[in-house]
C-alpha positions as CSV (number, residue, x, y, z in Angstrom):
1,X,-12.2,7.0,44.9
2,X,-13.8,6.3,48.0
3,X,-17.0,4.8,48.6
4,X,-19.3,7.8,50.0
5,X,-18.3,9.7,46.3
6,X,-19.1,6.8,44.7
7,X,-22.6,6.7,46.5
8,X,-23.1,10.6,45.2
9,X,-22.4,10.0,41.9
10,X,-24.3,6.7,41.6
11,X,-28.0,7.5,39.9
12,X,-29.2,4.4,41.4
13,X,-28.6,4.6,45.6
14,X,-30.5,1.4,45.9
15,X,-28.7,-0.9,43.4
16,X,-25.0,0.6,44.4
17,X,-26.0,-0.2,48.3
18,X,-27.0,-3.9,47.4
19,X,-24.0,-4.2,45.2
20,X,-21.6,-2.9,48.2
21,X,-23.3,-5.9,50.8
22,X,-23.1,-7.8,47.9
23,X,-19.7,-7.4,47.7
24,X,-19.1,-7.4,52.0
25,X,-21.4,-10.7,52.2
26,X,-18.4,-12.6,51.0
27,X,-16.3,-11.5,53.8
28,X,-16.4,-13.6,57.1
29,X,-18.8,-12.5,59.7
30,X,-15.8,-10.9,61.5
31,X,-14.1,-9.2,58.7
32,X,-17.4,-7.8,57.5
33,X,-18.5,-6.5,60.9
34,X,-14.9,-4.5,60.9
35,X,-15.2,-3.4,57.6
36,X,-18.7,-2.0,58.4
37,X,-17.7,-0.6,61.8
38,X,-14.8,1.5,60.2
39,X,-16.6,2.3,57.4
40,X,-20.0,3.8,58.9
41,X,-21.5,1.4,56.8
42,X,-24.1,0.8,59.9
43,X,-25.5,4.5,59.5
44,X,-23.3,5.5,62.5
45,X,-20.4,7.0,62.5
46,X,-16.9,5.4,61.2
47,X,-15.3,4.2,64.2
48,X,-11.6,4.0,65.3
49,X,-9.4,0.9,65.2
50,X,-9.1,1.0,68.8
51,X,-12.9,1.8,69.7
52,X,-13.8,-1.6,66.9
53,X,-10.4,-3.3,69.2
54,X,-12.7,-2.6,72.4
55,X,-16.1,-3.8,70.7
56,X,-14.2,-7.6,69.7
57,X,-11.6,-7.8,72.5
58,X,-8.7,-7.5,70.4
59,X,-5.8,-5.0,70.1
60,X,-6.0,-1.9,67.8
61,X,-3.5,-3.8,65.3
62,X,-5.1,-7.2,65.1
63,X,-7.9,-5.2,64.0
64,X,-5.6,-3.1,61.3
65,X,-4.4,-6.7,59.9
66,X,-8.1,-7.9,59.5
67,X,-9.4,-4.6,58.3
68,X,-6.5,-4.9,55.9
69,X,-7.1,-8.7,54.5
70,X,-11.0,-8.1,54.2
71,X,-9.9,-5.1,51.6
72,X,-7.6,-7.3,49.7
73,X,-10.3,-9.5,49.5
74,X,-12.5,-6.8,48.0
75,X,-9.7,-5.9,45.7
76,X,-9.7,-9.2,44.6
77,X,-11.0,-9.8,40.6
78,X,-13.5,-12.3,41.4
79,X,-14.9,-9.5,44.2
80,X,-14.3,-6.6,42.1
81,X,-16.5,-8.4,39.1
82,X,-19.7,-7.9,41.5
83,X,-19.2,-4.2,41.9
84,X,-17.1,-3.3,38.7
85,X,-19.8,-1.1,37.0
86,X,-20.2,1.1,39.8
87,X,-16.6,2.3,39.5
């Protein structure tokens, strides 16, 4: 399920936004920033892996291979515990 239908369906907004930074502030700075970036988490649009590339200086696939280890740190069971009620 992704995270913008699980925003819809959660009756508490507030509590399932403070979960998900809960959740993203135990990323590093860098892998949070990405995840953010692609994510529209910001309030902007979700960006490209090539426009997020530009924004750190690093190629389009270096930024697939962090966007990737920051979600299997999210997938994690120790991460999942924080957010596990919402799903």
């Amino acid at each position: 399920m992704l995270l913008s239908e699980l925003y819809q369906k959660s009756n508490d907004k507030r509590r399932f936004l403070q979960r998900v930074d809960l959740a993203l502030q135990t990323l590093k700075d860098q892998e949070r920033k990405i995840i953010e970036l692609r994510y529209g988490l910001t309030g902007k649009e979700p960006m490209t892996l090539q426009q997020i590339g530009t924004l750190f200086d690093l190629s389009r696939e270096r930024i697939r291979q962090l966007e990737a280890r920051a979600l299997r740190k999210l997938r994690h069971p120790s991460r999942l515990n924080r957010i596990r009620d919402l799903l």
